[in-house]
N, C-alpha and C positions, 0 to 999 in steps of 0.2 A: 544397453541402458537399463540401469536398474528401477526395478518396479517399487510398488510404494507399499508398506505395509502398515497397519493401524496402528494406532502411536497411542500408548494408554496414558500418556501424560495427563498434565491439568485443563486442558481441552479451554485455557481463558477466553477464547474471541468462540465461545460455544451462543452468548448472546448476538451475534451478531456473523452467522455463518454464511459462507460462498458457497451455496449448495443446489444442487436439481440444474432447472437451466439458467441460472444467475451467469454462472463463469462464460457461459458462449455469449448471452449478451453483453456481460461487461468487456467482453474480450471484439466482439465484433462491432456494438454501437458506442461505449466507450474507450474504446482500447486507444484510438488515435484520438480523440478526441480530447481526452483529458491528460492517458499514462503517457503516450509517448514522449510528449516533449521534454516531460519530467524524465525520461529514462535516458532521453540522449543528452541530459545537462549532466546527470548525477556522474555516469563513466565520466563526461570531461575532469570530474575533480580526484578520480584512483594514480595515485603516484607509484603503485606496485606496479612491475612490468612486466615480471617472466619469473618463470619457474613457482615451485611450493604450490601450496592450496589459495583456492579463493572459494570462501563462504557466502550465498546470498540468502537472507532469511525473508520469508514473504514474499516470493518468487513471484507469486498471483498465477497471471496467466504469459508470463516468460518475456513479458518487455524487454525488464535490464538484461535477462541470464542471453538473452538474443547478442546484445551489444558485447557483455562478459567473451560470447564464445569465438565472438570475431575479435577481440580485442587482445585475446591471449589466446599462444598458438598451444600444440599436443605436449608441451613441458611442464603448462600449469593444469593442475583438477581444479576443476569448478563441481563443489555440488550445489545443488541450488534446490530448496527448500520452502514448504510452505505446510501449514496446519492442514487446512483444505487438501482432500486426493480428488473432491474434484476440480477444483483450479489447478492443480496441476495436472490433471489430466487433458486439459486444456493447452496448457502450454506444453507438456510433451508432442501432441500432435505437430507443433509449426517451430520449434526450436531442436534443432540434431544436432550433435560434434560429439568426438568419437572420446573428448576430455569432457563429455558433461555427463553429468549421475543425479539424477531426480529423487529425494527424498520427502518424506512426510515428518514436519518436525514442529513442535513447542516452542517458541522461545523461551518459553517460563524453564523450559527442562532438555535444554542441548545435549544430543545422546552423543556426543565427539569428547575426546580424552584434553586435557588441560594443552594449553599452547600447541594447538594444531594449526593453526591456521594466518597466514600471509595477510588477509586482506577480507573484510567484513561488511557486507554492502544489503542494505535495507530501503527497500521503498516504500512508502508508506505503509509500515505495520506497526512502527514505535506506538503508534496512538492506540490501539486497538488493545494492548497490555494491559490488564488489571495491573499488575504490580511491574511498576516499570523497572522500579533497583533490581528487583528481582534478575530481569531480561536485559537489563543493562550487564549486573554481574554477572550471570551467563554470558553474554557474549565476550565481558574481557577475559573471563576463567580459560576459553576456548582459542583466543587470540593470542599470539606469538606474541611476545615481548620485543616491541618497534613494529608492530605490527600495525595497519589502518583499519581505522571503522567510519566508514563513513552511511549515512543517514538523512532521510529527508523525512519533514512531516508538513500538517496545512499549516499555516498561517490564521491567525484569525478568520472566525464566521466572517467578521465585517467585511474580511478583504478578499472576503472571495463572491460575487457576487450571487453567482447562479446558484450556489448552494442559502444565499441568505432567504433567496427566493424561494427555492423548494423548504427549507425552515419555515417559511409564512404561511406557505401554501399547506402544508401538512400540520400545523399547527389549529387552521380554520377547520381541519376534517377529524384526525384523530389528538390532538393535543400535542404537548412536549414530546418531540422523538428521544428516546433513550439513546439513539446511533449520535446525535448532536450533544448530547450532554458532556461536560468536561471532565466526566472521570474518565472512561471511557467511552473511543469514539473520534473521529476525523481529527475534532477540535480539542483535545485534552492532552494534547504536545505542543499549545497554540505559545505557551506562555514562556519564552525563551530562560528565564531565570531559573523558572521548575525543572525543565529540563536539564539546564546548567547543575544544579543542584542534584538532580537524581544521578547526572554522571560522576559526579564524582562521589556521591556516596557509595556508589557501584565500584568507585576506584581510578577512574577516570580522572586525573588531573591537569588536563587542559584539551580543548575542544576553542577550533573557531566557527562561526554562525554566518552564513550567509540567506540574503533573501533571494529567490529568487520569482522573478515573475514572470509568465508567459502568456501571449495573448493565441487562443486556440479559437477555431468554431469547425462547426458540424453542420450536416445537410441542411437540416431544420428546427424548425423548434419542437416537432413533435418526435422528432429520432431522440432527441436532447429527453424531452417529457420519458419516453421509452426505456432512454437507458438507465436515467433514474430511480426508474419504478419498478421495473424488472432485472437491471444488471446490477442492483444492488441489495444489500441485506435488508433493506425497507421494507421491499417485497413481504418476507415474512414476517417483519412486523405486521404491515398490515392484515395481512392476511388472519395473524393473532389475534388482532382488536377490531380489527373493523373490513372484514371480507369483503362487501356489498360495495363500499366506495371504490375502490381502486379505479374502475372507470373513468369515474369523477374526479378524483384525484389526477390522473391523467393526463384530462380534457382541460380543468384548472390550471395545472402545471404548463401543457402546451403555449395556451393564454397567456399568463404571466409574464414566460418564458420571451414568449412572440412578443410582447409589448414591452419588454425592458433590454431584451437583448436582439431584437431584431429579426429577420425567418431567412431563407432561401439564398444564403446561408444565417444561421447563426453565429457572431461573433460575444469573446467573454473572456474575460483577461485570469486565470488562477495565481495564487500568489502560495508558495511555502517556504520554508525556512531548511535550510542544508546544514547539518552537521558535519563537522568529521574532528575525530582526534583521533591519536597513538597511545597506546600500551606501552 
């Protein structure tokens, strides 16, 4: 299995990095919590079956590449890919097969040669692109001619609740979070048309759009608070503007949390939207 070497690319999701001990919490308090469900919906939609390459960019901490390597035997390579070496250093630990090769990669700048690849699979990382035509044409430059790309991203703030909540909540303590703004960030692939339109500026001329919605929960409402805080880039937000809160923030969040979505377990329905077209 191939190690990961430093990627001097455009470094865009540099505002908003997987870094220190972010990837073990996101990977242990929200790894089933939120990514799974979303990982075992996206394989249902890969129509590619066997043989040639399969590309996954924004790998994280190896949800999808898990499903990928069960999913196609030792005739297809899977590399599987993410900006972060340490989220991927994360998911190398608990994903093996003897067809998968772990890279450190850019969207913005795909170090792979023109129509390499079978099958193009992204979990949510479209949103996090400063320039999306940019990582859009990268991916089809890269992709096989009939080749699939398929893609998921969130769905409206509105319709996802527990993040509207941590939006309110983090709004009373450090202000507007720049991770929620719609350039970049969760919600800046929310708006189905912009997307439609960046694909095919990128080259892409036809994609179909699915919603998907799934109802998840977690131990509680303070693992929920937890993995928020610390299994995500907010962390160092905070930690930028306003160190001293985090506790507070927290303890706020817990509350919230507890009083809209319930405790012991927490229940919370996520909503995103599914891409895929052909080259």
């Amino acid at each position: 299995m191939e190690r990961f070497k430093n990627n001097t690319a455009s470094q865009e999701l540099s505002t908003l990095d997987f870094v220190g001990s972010i990837p073990e919490i996101y990977e242990s308090v929200l790894g089933d919590f939120i990514f799974e469900p979303f990982a075992r919906n996206i394989v249902t939609r890969i129509t590619h079956t066997e043989n040639g390459k399969v590309l996954e960019l924004a790998a994280g901490t190896g949800r999808v590449t898990q499903y990928l390597s069960e999913l196609f035997s030792d005739t297809t390579n899977i590399i599987a890919t993410d900006i972060s070496v340490d989220m991927l250093e994360v998911a190398q630990k608990k994903v093996k097969a003897a067809n998968l090769v772990w890279q450190q990669v850019d969207i913005a700048d795909i170090p792979y040669t023109d129509n390499s690849f079978d099958l193009i699979v992204c979990q949510f990382g479209i949103m996090f692109l400063q320039d999306k035509i940019r990582g859009f044409s990268e991916i089809r430059r890269v992709l096989k001619p009939g080749g699939q790309f398929i893609f998921n991203v969130w769905a409206p703030l509105e319709e996802n609740k527990i993040w509207q909540i941590t939006n309110q909540v983090m709004m009373q303590f450090v202000g507007q979070l720049p991770a929620l703004s719609h350039k970049v960030g969760p919600f800046s692939s929310s708006f189905v048309p912009a997307v439609q339109q960046q694909l095919q500026d990128a080259g892409f001329d036809n994609c179909t759009v699915d919603t998907v919605k799934i109802t998840s929960s977690i131990s509680s409402a303070a693992d929920a608070a937890k993995g928020f805080i610390h299994g995500l880039p907010i962390k160092e937000i905070m930690l930028k503007s306003n160190p001293d809160k985090i506790h507070d923030i927290q303890d706020k969040l817990t509350y919230e949390f507890a009083a809209h979505l319930g405790d012991f377990p927490l229940y919370t329905s996520f909503t995103a939207l599914l891409f895929t077209t052909i080259k």
